[in-house]
C-alpha positions as CSV (number, residue, x, y, z in Angstrom):
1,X,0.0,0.0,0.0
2,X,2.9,2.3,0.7
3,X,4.7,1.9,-2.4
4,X,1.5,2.0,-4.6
5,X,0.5,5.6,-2.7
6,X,4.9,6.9,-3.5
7,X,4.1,5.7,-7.0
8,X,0.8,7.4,-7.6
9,X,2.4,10.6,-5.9
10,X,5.5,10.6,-8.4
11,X,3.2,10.2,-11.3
12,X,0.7,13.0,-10.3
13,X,4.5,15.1,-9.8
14,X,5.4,14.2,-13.3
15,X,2.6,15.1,-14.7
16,X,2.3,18.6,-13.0
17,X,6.2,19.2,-13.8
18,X,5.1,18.0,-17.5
19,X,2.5,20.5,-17.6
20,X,5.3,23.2,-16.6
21,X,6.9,23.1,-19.9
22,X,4.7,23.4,-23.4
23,X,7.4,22.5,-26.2
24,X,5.5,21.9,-29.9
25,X,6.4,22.5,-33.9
26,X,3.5,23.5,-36.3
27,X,3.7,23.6,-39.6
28,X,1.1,26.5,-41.7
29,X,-0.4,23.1,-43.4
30,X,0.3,19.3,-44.4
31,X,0.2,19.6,-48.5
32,X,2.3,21.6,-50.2
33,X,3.3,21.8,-53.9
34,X,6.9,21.6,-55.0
35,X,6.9,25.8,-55.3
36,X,5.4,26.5,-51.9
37,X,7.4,27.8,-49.0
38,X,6.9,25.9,-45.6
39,X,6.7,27.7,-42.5
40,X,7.2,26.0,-39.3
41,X,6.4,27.4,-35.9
42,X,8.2,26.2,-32.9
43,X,6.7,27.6,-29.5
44,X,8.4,26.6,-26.3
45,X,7.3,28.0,-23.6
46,X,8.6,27.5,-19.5
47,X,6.1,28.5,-16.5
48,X,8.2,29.5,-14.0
49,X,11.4,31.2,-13.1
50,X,13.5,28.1,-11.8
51,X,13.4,26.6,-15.5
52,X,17.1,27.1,-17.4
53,X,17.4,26.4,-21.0
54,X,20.9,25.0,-21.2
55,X,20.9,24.4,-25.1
56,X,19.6,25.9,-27.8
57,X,16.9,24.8,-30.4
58,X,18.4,21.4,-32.5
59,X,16.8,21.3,-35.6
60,X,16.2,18.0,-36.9
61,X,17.7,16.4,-40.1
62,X,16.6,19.2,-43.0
63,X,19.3,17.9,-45.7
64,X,15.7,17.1,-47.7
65,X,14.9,21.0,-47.9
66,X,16.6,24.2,-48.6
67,X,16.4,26.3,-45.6
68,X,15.9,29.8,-47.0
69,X,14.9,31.8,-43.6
70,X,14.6,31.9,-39.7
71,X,14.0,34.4,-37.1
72,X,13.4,34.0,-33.3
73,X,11.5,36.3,-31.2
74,X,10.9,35.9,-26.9
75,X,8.2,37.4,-24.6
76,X,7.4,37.3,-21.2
77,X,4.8,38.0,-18.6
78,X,3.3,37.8,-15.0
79,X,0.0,35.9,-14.9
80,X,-1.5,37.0,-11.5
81,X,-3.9,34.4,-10.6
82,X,-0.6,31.8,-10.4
83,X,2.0,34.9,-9.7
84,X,3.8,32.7,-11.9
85,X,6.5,33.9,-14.7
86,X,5.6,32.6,-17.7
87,X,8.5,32.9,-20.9
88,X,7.3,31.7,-24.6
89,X,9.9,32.0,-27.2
90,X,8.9,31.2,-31.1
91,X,10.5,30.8,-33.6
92,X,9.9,30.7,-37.5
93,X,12.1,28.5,-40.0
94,X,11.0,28.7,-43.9
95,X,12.0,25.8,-46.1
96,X,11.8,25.3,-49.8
97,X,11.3,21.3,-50.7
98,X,13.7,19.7,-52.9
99,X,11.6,16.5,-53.3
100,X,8.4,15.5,-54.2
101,X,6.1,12.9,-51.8
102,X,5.7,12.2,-48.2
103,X,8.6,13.5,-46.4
104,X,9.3,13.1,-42.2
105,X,10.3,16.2,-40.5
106,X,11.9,14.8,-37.4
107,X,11.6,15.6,-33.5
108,X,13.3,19.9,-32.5
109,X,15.5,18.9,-29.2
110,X,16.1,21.3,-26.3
111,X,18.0,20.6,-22.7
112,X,16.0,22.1,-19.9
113,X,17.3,21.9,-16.3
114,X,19.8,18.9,-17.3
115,X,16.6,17.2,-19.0
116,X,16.2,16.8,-23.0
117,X,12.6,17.9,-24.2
118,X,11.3,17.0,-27.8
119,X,8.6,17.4,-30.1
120,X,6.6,15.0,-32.0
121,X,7.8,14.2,-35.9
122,X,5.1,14.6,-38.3
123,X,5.1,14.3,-42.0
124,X,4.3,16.9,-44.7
125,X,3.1,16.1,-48.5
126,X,4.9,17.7,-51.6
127,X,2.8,16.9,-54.8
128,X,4.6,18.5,-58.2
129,X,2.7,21.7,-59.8
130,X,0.7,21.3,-62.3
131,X,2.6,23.3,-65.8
132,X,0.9,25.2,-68.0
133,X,2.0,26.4,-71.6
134,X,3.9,29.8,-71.4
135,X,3.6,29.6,-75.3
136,X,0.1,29.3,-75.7
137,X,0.8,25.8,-77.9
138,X,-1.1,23.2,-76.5
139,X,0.2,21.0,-79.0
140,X,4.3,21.5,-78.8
141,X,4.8,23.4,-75.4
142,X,8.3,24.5,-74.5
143,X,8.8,25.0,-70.9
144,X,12.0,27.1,-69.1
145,X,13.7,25.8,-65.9
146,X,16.2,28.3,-64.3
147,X,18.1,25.6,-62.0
148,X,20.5,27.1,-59.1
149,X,22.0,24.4,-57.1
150,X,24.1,26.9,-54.1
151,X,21.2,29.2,-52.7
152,X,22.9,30.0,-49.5
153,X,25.4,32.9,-50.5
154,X,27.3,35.4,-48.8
155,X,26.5,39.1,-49.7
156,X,28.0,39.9,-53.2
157,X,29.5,36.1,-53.6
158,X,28.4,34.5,-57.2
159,X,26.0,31.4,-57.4
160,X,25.7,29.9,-61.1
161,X,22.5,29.4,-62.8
162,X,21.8,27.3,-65.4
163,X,18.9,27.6,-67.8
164,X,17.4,24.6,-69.6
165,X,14.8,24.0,-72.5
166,X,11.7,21.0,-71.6
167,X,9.6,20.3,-74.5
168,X,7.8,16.8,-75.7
169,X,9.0,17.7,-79.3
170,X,12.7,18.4,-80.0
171,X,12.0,20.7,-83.4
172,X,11.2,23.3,-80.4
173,X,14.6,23.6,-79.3
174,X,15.8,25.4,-82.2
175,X,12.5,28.2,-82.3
176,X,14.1,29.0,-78.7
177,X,15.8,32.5,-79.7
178,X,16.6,35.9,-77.7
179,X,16.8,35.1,-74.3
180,X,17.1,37.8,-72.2
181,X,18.7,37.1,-68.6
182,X,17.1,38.7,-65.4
183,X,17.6,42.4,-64.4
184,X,17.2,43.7,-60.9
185,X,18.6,46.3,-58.6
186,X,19.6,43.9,-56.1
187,X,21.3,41.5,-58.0
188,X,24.0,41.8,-60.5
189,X,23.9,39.0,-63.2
190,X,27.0,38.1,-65.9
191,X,26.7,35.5,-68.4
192,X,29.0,32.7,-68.8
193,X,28.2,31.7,-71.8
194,X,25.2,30.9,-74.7
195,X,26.1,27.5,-75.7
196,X,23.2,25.0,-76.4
197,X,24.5,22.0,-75.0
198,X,23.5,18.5,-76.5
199,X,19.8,17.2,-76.7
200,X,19.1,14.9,-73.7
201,X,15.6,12.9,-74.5
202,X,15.2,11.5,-70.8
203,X,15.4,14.5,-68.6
204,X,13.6,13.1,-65.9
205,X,10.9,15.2,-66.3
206,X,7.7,13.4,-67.3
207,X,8.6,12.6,-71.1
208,X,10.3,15.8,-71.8
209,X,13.7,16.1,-73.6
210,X,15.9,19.0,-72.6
211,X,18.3,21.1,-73.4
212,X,20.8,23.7,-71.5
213,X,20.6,27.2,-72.9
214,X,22.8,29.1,-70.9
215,X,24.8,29.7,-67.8
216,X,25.4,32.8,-66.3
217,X,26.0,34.0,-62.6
218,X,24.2,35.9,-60.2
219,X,25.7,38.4,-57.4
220,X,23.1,39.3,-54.9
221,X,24.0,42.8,-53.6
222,X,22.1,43.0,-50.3
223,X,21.3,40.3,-47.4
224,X,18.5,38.4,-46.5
225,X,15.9,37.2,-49.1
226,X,16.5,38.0,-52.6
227,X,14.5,36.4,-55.4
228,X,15.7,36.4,-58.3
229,X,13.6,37.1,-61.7
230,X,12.5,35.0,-64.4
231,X,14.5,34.6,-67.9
232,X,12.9,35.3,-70.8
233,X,12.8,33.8,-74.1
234,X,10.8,33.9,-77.5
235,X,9.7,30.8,-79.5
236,X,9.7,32.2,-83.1
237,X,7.7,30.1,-85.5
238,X,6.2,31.0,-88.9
239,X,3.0,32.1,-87.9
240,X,3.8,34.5,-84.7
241,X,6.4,34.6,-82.2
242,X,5.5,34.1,-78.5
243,X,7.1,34.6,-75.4
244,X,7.6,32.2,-72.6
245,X,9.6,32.3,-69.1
246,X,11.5,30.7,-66.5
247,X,10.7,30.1,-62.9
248,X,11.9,32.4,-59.9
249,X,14.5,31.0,-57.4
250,X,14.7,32.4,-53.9
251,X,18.1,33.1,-52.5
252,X,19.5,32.9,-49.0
253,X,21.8,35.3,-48.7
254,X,23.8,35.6,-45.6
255,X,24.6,38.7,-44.5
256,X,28.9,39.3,-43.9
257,X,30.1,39.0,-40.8
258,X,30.8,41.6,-38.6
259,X,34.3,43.4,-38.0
260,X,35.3,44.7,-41.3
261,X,37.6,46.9,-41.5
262,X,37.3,50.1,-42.2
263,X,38.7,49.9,-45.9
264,X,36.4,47.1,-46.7
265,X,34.1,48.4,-49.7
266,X,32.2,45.5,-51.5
267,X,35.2,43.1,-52.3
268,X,34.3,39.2,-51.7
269,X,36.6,36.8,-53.4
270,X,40.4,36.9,-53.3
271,X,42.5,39.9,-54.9
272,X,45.5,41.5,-55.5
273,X,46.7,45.1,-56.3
274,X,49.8,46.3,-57.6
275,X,50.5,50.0,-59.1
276,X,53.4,51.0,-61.4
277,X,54.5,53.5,-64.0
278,X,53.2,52.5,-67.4
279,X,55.8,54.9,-68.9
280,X,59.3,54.1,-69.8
281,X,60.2,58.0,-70.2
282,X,61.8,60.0,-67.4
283,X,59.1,62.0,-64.9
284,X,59.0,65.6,-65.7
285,X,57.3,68.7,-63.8
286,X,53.6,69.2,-65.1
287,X,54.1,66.4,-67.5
288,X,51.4,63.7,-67.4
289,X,52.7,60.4,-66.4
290,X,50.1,57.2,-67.0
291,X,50.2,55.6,-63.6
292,X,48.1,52.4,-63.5
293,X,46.4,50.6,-60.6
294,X,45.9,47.0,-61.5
295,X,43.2,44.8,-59.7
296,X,43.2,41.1,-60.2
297,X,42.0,38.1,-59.1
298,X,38.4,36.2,-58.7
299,X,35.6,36.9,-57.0
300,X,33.1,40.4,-57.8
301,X,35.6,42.3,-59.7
302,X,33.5,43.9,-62.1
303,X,31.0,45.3,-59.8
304,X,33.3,46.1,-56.6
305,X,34.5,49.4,-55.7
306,X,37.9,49.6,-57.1
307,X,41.2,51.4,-55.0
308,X,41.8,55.1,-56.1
309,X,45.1,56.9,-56.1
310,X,45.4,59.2,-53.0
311,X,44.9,62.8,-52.9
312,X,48.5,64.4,-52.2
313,X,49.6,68.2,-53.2
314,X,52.7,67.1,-54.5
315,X,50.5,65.7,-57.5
316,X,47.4,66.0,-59.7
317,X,45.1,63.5,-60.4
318,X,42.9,62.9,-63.5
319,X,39.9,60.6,-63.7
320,X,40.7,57.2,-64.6
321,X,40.1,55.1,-67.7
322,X,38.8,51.7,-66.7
323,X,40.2,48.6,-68.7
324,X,39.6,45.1,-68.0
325,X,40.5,41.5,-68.9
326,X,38.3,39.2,-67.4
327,X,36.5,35.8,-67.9
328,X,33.9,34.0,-65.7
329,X,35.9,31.4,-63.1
330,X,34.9,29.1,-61.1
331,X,33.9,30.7,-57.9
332,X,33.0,34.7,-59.9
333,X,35.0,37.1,-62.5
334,X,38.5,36.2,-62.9
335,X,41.3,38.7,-64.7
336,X,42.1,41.9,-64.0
337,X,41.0,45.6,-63.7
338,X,42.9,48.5,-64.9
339,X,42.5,51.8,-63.7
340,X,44.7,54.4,-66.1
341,X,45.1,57.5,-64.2
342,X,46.9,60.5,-65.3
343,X,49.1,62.1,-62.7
344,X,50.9,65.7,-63.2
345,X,53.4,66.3,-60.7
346,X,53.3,69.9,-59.4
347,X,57.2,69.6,-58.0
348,X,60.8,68.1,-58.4
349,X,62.2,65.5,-56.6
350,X,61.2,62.3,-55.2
351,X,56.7,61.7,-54.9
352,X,55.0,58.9,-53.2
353,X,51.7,58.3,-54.9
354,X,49.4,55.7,-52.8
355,X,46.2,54.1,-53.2
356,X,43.7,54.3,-50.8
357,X,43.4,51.2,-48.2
358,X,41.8,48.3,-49.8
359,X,40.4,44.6,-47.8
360,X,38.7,42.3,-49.4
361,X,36.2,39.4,-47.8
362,X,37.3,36.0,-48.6
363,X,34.5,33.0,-48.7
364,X,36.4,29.9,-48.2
365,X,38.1,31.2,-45.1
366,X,35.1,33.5,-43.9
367,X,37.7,36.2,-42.9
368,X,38.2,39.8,-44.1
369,X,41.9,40.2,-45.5
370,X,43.6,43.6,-45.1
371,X,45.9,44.7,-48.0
372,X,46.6,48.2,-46.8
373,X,48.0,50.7,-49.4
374,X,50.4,50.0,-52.3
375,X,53.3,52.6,-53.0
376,X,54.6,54.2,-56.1
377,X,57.8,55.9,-56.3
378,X,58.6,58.4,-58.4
379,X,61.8,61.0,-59.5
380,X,60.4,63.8,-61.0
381,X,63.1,66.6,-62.9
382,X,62.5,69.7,-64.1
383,X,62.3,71.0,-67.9
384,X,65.8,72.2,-67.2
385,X,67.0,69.2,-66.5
386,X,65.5,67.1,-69.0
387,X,66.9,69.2,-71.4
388,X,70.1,69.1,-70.6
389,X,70.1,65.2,-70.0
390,X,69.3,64.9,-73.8
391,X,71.4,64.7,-76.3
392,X,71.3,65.7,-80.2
393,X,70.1,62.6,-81.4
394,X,67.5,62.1,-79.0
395,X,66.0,65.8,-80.1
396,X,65.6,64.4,-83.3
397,X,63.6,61.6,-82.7
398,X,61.8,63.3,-80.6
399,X,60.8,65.6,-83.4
400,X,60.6,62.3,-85.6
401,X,57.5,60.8,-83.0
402,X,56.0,64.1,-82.6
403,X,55.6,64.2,-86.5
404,X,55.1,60.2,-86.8
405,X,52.1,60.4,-84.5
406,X,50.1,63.4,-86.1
407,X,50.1,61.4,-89.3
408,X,49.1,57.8,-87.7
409,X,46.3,56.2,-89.7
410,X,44.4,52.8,-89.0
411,X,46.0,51.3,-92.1
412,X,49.6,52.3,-91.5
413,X,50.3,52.3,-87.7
414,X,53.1,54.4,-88.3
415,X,53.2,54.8,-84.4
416,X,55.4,51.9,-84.5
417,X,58.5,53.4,-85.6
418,X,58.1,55.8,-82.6
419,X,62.1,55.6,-81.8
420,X,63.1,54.4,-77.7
421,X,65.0,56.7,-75.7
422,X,68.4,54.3,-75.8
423,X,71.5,55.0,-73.7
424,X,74.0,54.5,-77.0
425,X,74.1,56.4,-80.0
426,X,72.8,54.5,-82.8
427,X,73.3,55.5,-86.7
428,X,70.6,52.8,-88.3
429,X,67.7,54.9,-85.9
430,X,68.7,58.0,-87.5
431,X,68.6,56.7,-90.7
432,X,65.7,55.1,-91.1
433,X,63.9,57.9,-89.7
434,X,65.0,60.4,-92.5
435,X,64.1,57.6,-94.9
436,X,60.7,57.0,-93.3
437,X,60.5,61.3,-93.6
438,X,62.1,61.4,-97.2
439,X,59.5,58.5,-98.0
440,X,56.5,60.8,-96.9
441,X,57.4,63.4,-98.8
442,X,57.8,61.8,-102.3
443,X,54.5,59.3,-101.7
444,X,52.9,63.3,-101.2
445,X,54.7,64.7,-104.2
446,X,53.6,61.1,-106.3
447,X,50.3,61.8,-105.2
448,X,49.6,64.9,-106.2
449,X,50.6,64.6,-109.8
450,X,48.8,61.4,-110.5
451,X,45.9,63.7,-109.4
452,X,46.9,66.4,-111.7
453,X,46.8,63.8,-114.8
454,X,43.7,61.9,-114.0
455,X,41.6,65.4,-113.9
456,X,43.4,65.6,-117.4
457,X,42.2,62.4,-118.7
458,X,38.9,63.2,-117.3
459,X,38.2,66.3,-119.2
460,X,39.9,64.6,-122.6
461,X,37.5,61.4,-122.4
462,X,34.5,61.8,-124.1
463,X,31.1,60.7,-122.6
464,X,30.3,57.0,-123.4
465,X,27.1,56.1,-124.6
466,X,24.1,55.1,-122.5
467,X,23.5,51.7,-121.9
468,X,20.7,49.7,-120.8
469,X,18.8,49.4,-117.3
470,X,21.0,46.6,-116.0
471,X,23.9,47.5,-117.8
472,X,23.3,51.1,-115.7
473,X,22.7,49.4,-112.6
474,X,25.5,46.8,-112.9
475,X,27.8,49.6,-113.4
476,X,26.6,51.7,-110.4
477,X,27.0,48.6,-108.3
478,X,30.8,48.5,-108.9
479,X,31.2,52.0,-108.6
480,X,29.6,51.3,-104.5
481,X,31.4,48.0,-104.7
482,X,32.4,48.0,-100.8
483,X,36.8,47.1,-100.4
484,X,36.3,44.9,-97.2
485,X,39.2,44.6,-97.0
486,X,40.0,47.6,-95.9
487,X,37.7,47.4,-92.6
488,X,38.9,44.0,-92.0
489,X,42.5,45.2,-91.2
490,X,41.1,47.9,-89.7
491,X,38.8,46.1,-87.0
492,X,42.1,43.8,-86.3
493,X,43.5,46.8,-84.8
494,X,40.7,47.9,-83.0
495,X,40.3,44.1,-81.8
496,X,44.6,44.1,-80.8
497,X,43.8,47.3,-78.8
498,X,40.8,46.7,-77.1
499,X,38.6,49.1,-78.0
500,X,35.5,47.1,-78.3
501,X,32.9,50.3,-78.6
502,X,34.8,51.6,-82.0
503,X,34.6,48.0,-82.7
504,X,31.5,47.5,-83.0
505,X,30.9,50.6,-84.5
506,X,33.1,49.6,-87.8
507,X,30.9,46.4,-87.9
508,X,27.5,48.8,-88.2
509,X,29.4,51.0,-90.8
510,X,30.4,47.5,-92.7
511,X,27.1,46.3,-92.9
512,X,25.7,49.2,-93.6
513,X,28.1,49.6,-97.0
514,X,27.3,46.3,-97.9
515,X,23.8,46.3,-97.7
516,X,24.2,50.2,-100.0
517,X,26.0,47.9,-102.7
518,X,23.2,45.9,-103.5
519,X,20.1,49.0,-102.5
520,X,18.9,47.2,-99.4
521,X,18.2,49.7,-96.8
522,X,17.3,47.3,-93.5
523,X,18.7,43.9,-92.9
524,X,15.3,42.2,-93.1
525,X,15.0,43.4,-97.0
526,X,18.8,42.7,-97.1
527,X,18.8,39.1,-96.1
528,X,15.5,38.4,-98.1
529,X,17.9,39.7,-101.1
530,X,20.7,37.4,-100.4
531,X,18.8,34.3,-100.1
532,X,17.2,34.9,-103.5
533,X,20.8,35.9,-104.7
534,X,23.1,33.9,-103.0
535,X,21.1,30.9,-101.5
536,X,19.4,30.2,-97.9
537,X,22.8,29.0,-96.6
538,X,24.0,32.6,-97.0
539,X,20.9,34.4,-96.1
540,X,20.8,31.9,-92.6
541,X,24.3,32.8,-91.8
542,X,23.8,36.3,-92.1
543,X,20.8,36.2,-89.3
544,X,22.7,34.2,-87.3
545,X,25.6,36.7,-87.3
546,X,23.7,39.7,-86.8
547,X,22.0,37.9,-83.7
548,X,25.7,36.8,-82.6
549,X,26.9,40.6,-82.9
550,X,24.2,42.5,-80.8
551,X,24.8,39.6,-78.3
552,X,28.3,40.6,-77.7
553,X,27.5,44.2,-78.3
554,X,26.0,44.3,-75.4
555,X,27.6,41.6,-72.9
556,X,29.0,43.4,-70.0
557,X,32.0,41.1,-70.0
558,X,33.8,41.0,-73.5
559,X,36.7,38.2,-74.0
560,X,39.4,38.8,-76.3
561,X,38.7,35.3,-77.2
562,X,35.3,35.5,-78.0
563,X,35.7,39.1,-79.8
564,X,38.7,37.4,-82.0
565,X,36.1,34.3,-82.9
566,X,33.5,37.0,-83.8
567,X,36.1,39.1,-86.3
568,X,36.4,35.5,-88.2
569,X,32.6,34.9,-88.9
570,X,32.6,38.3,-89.9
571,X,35.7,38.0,-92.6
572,X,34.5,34.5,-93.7
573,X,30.9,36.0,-94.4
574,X,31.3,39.4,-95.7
575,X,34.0,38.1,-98.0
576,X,31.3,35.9,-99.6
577,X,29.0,38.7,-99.8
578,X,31.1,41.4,-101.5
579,X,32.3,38.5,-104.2
């Protein structure tokens, strides 16, 4: 009898203590579709001031979901019939499903006064959405998928996207045209590249073949939840032309950790800096000197806040031109930045020209990295001393470049034979730049008397007959018979220098002589013209081309590579044209 009334006490005790403690997860519902978010509630809440929570909330086993937010919040009160302290904490977790069925979401654990408390599991249902036609063609739909695998970022760290092609009938893939990659303020996106990769007829996607499109990265510019947009794409068939798009992905991105330094912009990745003196010449008093701050590495680098040269009164500083050589790596933009500045000192002597302090946040070691400032040191003489540090010969080639570079052309880069400050005297120098002057002056001399006789043969010859219609036309056609030639050699040099805007430029001008030649006005009328005149294979190649040429127009990152590829499809095709 005694035992049975210590049992029945120490059960009525446990169940009062139990009733102490209320620990429970909720989800908002039970089915879900593969696109919804699910929001579970965790409530935990102690009655009483003697209760400790030694541990924090464990989370159960969530490798089958992307976790894409949390938040936490605590309250507490006095209820006055108990005068008891009552604490409720509750906290919110978001999860995106990566799987489709019945899924287990397992037991939260927390350690209360040296005792483990747990909630029940329960299971949720993921059923897949239901697609529709973004093409309006019942009959051969075309779906996009924008896949990205990492969505748990830092702040301004890249995650790559890739965007496929579904569609029951393969003769789809090739309609897909113009796709047009997300734009947003909070996210910066570069492509990697527009290669179709090969058809794969089992995607795993009901009975769907597919097909990747492109790849391209995104840089989320501010924490917390960042969706990124849809892709867009046009499926151009012979009737009408429709437009379809991509799914939205939700980021996670984590905010950077705190204790930056001061000199910490926007840099995530890993970088380098280095300045130097990009002229050869000796520094002279207000003379410019091209001074170059050079930013390489991998990571942000076209969208970070780049070092500037210190301000110092010993020195002036110019706005800098921006260069760059980069190419998408494998964790963001890898190459280099170059920042040209022009820099007139304003004294003699020796000048220190810094940057400013630069850091940089680097992802794989979740640490901010210092680099400090870089140093440039520079002798700067006065005119006086220039001059008399110069002898004869070098006066005359300077005379010789100044002369050489207000007659450079495109054709003849006659900036070439500029002449090198050299320490010896050298006779072969001097001579072949009083040849190269001699040369000049005869081609002008040449030049003007072969334009003296042919405006004598001109007035002698007397007017031919008129011809026919086409015989008139044929002849006006060779008269406006574009030399390609000419703006082939010179788009190599605009290529070899890097100046992709005049590039592109020439390529308008080309196309726009050789569409004159044969009276097309617009490219339309023009390639209707060449497939009537030089066959669909022609006509085909010239759409393609076009499309290739306003695609790299207007890439933000330009490869010297891919530029150099481009100049060949447009030597092969044009050459073929103007035949």
């Amino acid at each position: 009898m005694q035992h049975r009334l210590i049992y029945i006490l120490l059960l009525f005790t446990s169940v009062i203590s139990y009733g102490q403690i209320n620990f429970s997860i909720t989800p908002d519902k039970t089915d879900y579709t593969s696109k919804d978010v699910i929001n579970l509630t965790i409530i935990l809440e102690l009655n009483g001031s003697e209760y400790n929570q030694q541990t924090p909330l464990r989370l159960p086993d969530l490798s089958k979901f992307n976790m894409i937010g949390s938040g936490s919040v605590s309250s507490g009160y006095m209820d006055p019939e108990t005068n008891t302290v009552i604490t409720q904490y509750v906290t919110r977790v978001a999860l995106e499903p990566k799987q489709k069925g019945k899924v287990k979401i397992g037991s939260v654990l927390v350690t209360i006064n040296n005792k483990i408390y747990k909630t029940e599991p329960f299971d949720v249902f993921i059923k897949e959405v239901d697609k529709k036609s973004v093409a309006n063609n019942a009959s051969n739909d075309v779906y996009l998928n924008m896949e990205i695998e990492d969505r748990e970022v830092y702040q301004d760290q890249p995650t790559i996207a890739v965007l496929k092609v579904y569609s029951r009938n393969m003769d789809n893939f090739r309609k897909v045209k113009n796709i047009h990659l997300p734009e947003q303020e909070n996210i910066n996106v570069h492509p990697i590249n527009y290669k179709k990769s090969e058809i794969d007829p089992s995607s795993g996607y009901g009975n769907m073949a597919s097909q990747v499109l492109a790849m391209f990265m995104v840089f989320p510019n501010e924490a917390g939840y960042v969706e990124v947009p849809p892709v867009s794409a046009s499926v151009n068939t012979y009737n009408n032309k429709n437009k379809i798009l991509s799914n939205k992905v939700k980021l996670n991105v984590k905010k950077l950790p705190e204790g930056s330094p001061e000199s910490f912009k926007n840099a995530v990745g890993k970088f380098n800096i280095n300045v130097y003196n990009a002229s050869k010449e000796k520094v002279e008093v207000k003379k410019p000197v091209s001074v170059i701050v050079k930013v390489s590495g991998e990571g942000n680098l076209t969208d970070m806040v780049l070092p500037k040269i210190a301000a110092s009164p010993d020195y002036e500083i110019f706005a800098p031109k921006i260069t760059s050589k980069v190419a998408p790596g494998t964790v963001g933009i890898k190459g280099e930045i170059l920042a040209n500045y022009i820099i007139i000192p304003n004294k003699a002597g020796p000048i220190s020209i810094k940057t400013e302090e630069f850091a940089f946040f680097d992802p794989a070691s979740k640490e901010y990295v210092d680099l400090g400032q870089e140093t440039l040191a520079l002798n700067a003489f006065s005119h006086e001393q220039i001059a008399e540090s110069r002898t004869t010969v070098e006066k005359v080639n300077e005379y010789t470049n100044t002369f050489l570079e207000t007659v450079n052309s495109p054709v003849l880069k006659t900036t070439s034979f500029k002449v090198k400050e050299k320490s010896k005297f050298h006779w072969n120098i001097l001579l072949t730049n009083i040849a190269i002057l001699l040369g000049l002056f005869i081609t002008y001399l040449l030049f003007k008397t072969w334009q003296k006789k042919r405006k004598l043969i001109k007035e002698t010859v007397p007017p031919k007959p008129l011809g026919s219609v086409a015989e008139t036309e044929k002849e006006i056609r060779e008269r406006l018979k574009t030399d390609v030639n000419d703006y082939f050699g010179y788009l190599e040099n605009l290529k070899d220098s890097g100046d992709y805007l005049k590039f592109f430029h020439i390529v308008e001008e080309l196309d726009a002589d050789v569409r004159n030649q044969y009276f097309q006005s617009s490219a339309e009328d023009f390639r209707k013209f060449l497939e009537s005149y030089k066959g669909s294979a022609v006509a085909e190649e010239y759409r393609n081309l076009s499309q290739r040429i306003q695609m790299e127009k207007y890439s933000p990152v330009k490869s010297s590579e891919g530029i150099d590829e481009l100049l060949k499809a447009i030597v092969n095709l044009y050459s073929q044209i103007s035949k």
